[in-house]
C-alpha positions as CSV (number, residue, x, y, z in Angstrom):
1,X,13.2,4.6,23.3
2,X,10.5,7.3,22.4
3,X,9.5,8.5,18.9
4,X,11.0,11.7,19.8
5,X,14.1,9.8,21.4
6,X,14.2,8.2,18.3
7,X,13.8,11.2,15.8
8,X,15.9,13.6,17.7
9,X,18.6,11.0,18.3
10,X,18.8,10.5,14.4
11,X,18.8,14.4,13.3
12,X,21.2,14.2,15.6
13,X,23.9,12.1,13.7
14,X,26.3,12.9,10.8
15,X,25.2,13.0,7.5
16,X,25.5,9.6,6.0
17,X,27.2,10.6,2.7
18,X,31.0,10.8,2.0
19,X,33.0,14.0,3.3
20,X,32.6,15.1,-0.2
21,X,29.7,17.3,0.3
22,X,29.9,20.4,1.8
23,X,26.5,21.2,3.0
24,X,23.3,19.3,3.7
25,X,20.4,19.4,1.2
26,X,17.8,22.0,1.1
27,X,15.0,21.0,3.4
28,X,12.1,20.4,0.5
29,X,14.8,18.4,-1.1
30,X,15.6,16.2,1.2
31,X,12.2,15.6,1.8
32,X,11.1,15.3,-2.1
33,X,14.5,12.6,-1.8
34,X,13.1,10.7,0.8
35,X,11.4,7.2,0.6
36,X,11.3,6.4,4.7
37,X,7.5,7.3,4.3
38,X,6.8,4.5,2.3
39,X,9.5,2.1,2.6
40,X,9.2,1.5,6.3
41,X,7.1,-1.2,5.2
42,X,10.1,-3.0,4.3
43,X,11.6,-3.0,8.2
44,X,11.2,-6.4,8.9
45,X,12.7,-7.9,5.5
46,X,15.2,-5.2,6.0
47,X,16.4,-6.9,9.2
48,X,15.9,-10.0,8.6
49,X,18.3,-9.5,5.4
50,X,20.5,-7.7,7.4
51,X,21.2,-10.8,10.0
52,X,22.3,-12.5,7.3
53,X,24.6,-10.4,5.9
54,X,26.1,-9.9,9.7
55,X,26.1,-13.9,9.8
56,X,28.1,-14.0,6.6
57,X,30.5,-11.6,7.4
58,X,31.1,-13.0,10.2
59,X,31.2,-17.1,8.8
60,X,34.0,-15.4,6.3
61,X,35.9,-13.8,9.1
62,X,35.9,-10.6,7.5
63,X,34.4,-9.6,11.0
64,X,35.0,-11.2,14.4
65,X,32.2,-13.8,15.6
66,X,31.4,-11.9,18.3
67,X,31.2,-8.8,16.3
68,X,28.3,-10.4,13.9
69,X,26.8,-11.7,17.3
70,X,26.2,-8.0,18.3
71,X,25.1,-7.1,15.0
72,X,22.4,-9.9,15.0
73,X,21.2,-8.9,18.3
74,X,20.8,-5.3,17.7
75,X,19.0,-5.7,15.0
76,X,16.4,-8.1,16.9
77,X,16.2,-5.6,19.2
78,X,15.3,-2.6,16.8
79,X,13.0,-5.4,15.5
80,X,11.2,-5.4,18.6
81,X,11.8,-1.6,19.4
82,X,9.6,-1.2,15.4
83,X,7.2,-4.1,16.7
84,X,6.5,-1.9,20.1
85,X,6.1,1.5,18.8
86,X,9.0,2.5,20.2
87,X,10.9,2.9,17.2
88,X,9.2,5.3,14.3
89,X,12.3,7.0,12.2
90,X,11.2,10.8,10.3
91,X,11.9,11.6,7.3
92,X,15.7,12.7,8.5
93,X,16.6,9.3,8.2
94,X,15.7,9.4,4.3
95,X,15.1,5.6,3.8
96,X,14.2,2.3,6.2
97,X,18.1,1.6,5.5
98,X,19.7,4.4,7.5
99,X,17.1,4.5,9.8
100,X,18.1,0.9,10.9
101,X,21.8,1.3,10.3
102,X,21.8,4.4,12.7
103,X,19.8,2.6,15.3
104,X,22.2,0.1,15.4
105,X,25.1,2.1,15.6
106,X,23.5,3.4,18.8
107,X,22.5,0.2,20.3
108,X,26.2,-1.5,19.7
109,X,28.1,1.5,18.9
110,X,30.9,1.4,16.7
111,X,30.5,-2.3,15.6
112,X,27.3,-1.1,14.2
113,X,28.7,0.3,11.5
114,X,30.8,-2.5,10.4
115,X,27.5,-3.6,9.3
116,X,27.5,-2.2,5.8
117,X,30.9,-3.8,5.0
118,X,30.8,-5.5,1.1
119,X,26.7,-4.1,1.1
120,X,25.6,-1.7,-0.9
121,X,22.5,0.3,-0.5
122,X,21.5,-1.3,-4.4
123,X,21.3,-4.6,-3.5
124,X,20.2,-4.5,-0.1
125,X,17.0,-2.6,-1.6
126,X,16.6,-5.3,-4.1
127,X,17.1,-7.7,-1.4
128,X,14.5,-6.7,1.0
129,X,11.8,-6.5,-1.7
130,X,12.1,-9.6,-3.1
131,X,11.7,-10.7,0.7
132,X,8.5,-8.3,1.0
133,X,7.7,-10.0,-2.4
134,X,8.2,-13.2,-1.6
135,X,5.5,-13.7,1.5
136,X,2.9,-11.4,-0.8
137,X,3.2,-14.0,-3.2
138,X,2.2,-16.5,-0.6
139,X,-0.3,-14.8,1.0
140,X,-2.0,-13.4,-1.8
141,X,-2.1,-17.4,-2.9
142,X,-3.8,-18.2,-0.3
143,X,-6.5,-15.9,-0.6
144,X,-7.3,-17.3,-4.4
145,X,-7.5,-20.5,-2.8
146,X,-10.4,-19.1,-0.4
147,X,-11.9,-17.3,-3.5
148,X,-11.9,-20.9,-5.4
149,X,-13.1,-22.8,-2.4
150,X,-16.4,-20.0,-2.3
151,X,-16.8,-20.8,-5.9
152,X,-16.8,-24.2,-5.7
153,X,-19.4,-24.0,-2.7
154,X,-21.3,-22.1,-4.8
155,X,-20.8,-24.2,-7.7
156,X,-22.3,-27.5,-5.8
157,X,-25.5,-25.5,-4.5
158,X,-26.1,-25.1,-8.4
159,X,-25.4,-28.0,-11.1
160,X,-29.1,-28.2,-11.9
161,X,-29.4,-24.4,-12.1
162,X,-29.6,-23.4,-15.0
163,X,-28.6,-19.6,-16.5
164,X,-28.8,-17.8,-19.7
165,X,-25.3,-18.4,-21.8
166,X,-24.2,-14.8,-23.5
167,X,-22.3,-14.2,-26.7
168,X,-21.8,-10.5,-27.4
169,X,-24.7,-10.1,-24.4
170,X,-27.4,-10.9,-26.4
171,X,-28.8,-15.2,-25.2
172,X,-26.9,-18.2,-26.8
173,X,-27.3,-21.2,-25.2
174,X,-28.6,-21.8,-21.7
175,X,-25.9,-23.5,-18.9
176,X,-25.8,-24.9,-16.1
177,X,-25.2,-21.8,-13.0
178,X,-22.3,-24.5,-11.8
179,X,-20.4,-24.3,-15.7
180,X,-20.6,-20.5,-15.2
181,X,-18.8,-20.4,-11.8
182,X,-16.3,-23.4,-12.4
183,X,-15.5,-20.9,-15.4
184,X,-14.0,-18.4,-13.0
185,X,-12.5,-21.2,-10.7
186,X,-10.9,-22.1,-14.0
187,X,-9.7,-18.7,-14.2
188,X,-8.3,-18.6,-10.7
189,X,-6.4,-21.4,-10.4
190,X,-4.1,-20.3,-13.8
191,X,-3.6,-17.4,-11.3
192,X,-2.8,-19.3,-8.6
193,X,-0.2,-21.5,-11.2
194,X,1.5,-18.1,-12.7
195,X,2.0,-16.8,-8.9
196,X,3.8,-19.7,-8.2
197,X,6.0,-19.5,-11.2
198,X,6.7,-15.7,-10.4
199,X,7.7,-16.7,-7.0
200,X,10.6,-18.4,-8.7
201,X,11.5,-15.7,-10.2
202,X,11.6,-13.1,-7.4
203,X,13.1,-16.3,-5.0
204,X,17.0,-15.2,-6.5
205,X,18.9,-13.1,-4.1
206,X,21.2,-10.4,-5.5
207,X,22.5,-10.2,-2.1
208,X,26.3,-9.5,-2.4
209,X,26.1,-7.7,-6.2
210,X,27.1,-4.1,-4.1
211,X,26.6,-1.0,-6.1
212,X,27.0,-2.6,-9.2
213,X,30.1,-4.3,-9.8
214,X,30.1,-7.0,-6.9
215,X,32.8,-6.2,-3.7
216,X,36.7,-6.8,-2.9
217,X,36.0,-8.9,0.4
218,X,35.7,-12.6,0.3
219,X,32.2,-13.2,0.9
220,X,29.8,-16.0,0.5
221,X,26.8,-15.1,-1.4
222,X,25.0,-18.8,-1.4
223,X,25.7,-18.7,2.4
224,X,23.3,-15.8,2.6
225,X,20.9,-17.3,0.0
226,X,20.8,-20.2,2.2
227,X,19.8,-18.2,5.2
228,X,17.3,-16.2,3.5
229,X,16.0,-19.4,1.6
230,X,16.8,-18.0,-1.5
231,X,16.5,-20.6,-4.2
232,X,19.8,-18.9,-5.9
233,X,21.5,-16.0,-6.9
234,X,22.2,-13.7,-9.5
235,X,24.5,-14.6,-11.6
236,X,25.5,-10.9,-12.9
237,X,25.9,-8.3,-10.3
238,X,24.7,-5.5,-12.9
239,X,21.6,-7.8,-13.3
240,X,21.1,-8.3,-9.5
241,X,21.1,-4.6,-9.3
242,X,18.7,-2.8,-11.7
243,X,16.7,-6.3,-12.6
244,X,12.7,-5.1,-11.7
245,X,11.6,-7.9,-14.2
246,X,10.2,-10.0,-11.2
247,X,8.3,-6.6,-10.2
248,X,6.8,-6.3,-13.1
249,X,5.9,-10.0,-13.9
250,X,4.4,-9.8,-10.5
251,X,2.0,-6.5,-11.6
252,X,1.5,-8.3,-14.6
253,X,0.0,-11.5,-12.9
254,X,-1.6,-8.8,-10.7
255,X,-3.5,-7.2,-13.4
256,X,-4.7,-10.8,-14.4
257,X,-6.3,-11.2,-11.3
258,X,-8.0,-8.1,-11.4
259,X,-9.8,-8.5,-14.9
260,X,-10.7,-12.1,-13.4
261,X,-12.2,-10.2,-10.7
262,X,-13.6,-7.5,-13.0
263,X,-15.5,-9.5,-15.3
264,X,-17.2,-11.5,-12.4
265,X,-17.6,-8.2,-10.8
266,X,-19.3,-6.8,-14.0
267,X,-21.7,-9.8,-14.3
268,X,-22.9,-9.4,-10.3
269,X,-23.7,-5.7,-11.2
270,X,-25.8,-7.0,-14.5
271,X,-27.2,-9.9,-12.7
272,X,-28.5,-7.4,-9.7
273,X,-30.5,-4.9,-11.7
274,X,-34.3,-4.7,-12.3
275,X,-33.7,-5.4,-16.0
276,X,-32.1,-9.1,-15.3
277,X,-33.0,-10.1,-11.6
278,X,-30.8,-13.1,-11.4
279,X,-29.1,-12.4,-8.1
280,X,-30.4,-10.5,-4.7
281,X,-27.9,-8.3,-2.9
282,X,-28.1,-9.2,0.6
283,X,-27.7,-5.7,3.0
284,X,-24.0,-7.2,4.3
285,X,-22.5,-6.2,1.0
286,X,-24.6,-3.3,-0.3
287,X,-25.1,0.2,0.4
288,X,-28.4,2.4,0.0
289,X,-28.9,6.0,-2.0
290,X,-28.3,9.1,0.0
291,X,-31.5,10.5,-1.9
292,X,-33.5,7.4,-3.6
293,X,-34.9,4.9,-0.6
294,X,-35.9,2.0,-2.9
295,X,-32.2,1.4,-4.0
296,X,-29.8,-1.3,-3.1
297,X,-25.8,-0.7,-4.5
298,X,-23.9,-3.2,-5.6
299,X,-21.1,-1.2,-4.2
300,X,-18.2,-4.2,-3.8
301,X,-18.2,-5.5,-7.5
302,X,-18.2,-1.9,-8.9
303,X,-14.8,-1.1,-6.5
304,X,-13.5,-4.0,-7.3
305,X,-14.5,-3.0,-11.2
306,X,-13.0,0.6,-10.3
307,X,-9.6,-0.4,-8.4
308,X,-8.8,-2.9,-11.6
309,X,-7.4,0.6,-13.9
310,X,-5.5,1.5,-10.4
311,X,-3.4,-1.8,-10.8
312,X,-3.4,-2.0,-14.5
313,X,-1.7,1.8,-13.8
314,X,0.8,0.5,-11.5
315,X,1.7,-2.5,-14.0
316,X,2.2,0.6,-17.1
317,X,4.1,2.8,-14.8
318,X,6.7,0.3,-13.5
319,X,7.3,-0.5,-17.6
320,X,7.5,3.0,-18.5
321,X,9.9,3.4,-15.4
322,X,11.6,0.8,-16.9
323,X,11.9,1.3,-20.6
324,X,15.0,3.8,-20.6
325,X,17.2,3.0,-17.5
326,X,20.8,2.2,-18.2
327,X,22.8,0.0,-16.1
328,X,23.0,-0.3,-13.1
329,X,21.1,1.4,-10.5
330,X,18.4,4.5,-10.8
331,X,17.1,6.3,-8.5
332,X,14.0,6.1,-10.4
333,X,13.7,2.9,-9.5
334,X,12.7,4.2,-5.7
335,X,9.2,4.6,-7.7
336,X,8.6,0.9,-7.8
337,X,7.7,0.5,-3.9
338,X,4.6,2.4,-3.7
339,X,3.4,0.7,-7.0
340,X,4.1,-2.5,-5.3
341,X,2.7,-2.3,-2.3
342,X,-0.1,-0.8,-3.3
343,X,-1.1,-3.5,-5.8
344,X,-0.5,-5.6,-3.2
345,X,-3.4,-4.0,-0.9
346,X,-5.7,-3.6,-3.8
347,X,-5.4,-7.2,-5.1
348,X,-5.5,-8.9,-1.4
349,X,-8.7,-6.3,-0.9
350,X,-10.2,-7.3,-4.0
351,X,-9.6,-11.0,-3.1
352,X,-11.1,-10.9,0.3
353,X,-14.2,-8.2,-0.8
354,X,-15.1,-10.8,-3.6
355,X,-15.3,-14.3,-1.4
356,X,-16.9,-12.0,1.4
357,X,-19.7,-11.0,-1.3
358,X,-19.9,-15.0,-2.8
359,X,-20.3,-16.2,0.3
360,X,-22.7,-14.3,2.1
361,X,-23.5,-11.4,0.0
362,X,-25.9,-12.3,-2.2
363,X,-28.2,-15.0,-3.3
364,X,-29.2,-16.4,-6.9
365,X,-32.9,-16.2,-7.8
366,X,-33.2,-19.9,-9.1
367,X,-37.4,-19.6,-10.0
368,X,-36.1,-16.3,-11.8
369,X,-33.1,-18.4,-13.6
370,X,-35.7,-21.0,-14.4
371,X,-38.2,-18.2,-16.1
372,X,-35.5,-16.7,-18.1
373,X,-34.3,-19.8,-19.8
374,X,-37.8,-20.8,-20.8
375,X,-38.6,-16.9,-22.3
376,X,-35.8,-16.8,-25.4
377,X,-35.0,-18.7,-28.6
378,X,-31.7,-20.0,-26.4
379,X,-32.6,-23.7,-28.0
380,X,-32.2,-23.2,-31.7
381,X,-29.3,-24.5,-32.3
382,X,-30.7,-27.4,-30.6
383,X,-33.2,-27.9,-33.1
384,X,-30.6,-27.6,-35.8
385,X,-28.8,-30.7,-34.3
386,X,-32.2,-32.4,-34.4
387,X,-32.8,-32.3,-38.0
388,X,-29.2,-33.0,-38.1
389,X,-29.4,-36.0,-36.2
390,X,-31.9,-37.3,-38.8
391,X,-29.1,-36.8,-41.8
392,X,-30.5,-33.3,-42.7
393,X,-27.2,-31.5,-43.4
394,X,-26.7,-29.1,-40.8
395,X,-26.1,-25.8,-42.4
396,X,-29.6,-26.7,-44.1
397,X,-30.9,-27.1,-41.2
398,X,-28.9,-24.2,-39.7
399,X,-30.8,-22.1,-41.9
400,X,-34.5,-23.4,-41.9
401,X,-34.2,-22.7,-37.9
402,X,-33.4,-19.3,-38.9
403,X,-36.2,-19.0,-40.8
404,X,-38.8,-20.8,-38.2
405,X,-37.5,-18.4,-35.4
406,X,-38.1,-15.4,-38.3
407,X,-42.0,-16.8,-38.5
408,X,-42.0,-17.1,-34.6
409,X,-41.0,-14.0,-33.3
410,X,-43.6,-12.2,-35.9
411,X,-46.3,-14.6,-34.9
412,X,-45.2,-13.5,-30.6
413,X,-44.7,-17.3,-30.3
414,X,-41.3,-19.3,-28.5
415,X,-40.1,-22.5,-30.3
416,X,-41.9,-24.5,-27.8
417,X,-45.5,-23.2,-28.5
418,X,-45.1,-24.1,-32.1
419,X,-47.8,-27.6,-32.4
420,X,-46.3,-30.9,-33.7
421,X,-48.2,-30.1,-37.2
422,X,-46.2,-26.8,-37.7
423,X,-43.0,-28.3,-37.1
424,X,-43.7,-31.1,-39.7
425,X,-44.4,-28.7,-41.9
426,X,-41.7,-26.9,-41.6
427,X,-39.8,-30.9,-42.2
428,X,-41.5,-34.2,-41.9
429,X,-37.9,-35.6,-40.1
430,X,-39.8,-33.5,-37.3
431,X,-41.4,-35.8,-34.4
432,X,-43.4,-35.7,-31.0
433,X,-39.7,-36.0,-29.8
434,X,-38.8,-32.5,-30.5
435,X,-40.4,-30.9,-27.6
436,X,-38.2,-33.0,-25.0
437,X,-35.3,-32.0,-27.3
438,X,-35.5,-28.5,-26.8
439,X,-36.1,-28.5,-23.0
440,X,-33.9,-26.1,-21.5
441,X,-32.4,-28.9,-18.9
442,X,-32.0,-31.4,-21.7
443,X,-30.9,-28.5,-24.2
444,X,-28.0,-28.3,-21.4
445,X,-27.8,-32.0,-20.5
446,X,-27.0,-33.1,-23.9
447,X,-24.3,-30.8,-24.0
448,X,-22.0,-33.7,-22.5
449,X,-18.7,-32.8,-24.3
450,X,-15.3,-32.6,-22.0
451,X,-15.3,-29.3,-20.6
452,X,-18.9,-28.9,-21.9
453,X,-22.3,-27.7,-19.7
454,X,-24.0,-30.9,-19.1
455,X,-24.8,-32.0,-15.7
456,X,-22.3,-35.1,-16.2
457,X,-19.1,-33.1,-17.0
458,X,-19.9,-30.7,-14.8
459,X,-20.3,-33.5,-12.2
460,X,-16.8,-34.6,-13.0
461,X,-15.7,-31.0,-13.2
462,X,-17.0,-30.7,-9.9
463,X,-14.6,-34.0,-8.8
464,X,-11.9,-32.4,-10.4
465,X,-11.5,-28.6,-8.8
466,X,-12.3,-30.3,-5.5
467,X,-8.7,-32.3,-6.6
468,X,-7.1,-29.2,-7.3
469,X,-8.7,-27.5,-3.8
470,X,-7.1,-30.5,-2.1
């Protein structure tokens, strides 16, 4: 069957609504009513819930066995129809739900529309996203996982790299490069854990709840959960109806992702320019200037930057959507689909765009690293925990660094220039010793804490997301 087959066919059927209307909608309307545009997406889930449901009614004898036979066939067909191109429904058909019921009808005839028996529109809706949900949830997993493995490669090229540490942006403490991306892995794998825990949450079907109030015929709403592998069901049909709380968890864990992605995003861009130099942008992941020759874009971390507001806007919408709907079912709540999958797209994207850039994208300046870890006062504290070391008390010695980095940075001089005579006269506890103290690889070597920067724990940190990675 044709598109136009398929369209003219369609326009060609009875309204769908009740004999109680009179006339059919005004042409803008039933356009501005329509969702078919963006809830075709939802085909597949739509037919795969709705073989269930044709199963059920059948397994409860509420149709004939060979009637729920027909229906399950049918609908592989228009699956197949969909897959070839040969089935594309207009906007006549208002949603993916008609537009599959009147297929079917056509396909099977009458027994077709037996198919909608103890179904309502409400929670077949609710059904079919959860599916969509569901594999998004899975899929999207799976690309954190290749995000984490491309950090962890990373991470293993750089244990002995080191980096300037930032509080507020201005130097701290130098780390090791490998601290700084296990940081992120870190980061990652709580998003990988709260996806998981969302996908319990959306895995309930409310399969069965009808419009609001549940339905008259004896059906079996755990035999469909058990065909769909749901891991339950609701156990209020109002609930099952108008509950977008899984939606909205889902945005939320969305969002999370996205300022993950944002912040490493923000620190590619910094690391890139003239002014710090750590990275080189590699011409696979980078654009040029229509106007300046000599520049090189870091255009993926700045959309990835960009498209973070565009999901954090999806996650404020679907709340505000939210916030004021009575029981049961809106038709607001046909605005939660293209929020959905749109987040969906952006935070898969983002995924993909960031490992594509770690991996092959750009490349650290390690002699540049090096030079900027030896050029600040990054190793004061260090020489705080020197003197305290040798029972000076440490705010004491807290503040006499303070002043011998005041004398320094007047005099043009770094901690390291100052000669063994100046330290001890700044305090006798002072000895040869303090040069190999304030090193920047033993300034982050020492830091041997758990969870800290030194090249032990990071070893072991190492050990330990390659555990997690499997």
């Amino acid at each position: 069957m044709n598109q136009d087959l398929s369209q003219a066919s369609a326009a060609s059927q009875p309204s769908t609504w009740s004999q109680r209307f009179e006339s059919a909608l005004h042409p803008a309307i039933a356009q501005f009513n329509a969702s078919i545009g963006f809830d075709i997406q939802l085909i597949e889930y739509d037919l795969t819930g709705s073989q269930a449901h044709a199963q059920m009614l059948a397994h409860t004898g509420i149709i004939a066995a060979a009637e729920g036979e027909q229906l399950v066939n049918g609908l592989e067909q228009i699956r197949q129809e969909y897959r070839q191109g040969l089935f594309v429904p207009g906007v006549e058909a208002e949603d993916v739900h008609f537009a599959v019921e009147r297929r079917l009808t056509e396909i099977v005839g009458d027994v077709g529309k037996k198919l909608h028996t103890a179904r309502s529109r409400n929670d077949q809706v609710g059904t079919d996203t959860r599916l969509y949900l569901r594999d998004q949830i899975q899929h999207i997993r799976q690309r954190v996982r290749s995000f984490q493995a491309i950090l962890l490669t990373l991470a293993e090229q750089h244990v002995e790299t080191l980096i300037p540490g930032y509080t507020h942006l201005q130097r701290a403490q130098p780390l090791s490069l490998a601290h700084h991306l296990l940081a992120y892995f870190e980061m990652s794998q709580r998003d990988w854990e709260r996806l998981g825990e969302i996908y319990q949450r959306v895995n309930i079907s409310p399969l069965g709840s009808g419009a609001l109030a549940g339905t008259t015929f004896p059906i079996d709403r755990h035999y469909t959960a058990k065909l769909l592998h749901f891991g339950g069901v609701y156990a209020n049909s109002l609930d099952g109806v108008s509950d977008r709380d899984f939606a909205i968890e889902f945005l939320c864990a969305a969002s999370l992702i996205m300022v993950h992605l944002s912040r490493l995003a923000e620190e590619v861009i910094l690391w890139a320019s003239e002014e710090f130099g750590f990275v080189t942008l590699k011409d696979s992941c980078s654009t040029g200037s229509s106007i300046m020759p000599q520049k090189k874009n870091p255009d993926v971390p700045e959309l990835v930057r960009g498209k973070t507001g565009r999901v954090f806007g999806h996650l404020q919408g679907l709340l505000v959507l939210m916030k004021g709907l009575p029981l049961a079912y809106n038709k607001d709540l046909q605005e939660d689909k293209e929020a959905l999958f749109d987040a969906v797209v952006t935070v898969q994207g983002c995924l993909e765009a960031m490992t594509i850039l770690l991996q092959e994208g750009l490349e650290f300046r390690v002699a540049r690293l090096q030079a900027a870890v030896n050029e600040d006062f990054s190793n004061a504290t260090d020489v705080a925990d020197y003197l305290a070391g040798k029972g000076v008390p440490f705010r004491e010695a807290y503040n006499l660094v303070g002043k011998v980095v005041k004398t320094s940075l007047a005099q043009g001089k770094l901690l390291k220039d100052l000669t063994l005579d100046e330290w001890k006269t700044l305090h006798p506890a002072f000895e040869s010793d303090i040069y190999a103290a304030i090193a920047p690889a033993q300034v982050v070597s020492a830091r041997n804490s758990y969870g800290g920067t030194g090249f032990t724990q990071v070893r072991q940190a190492l050990q330990n997301a390659k555990a997690t990675l499997g």
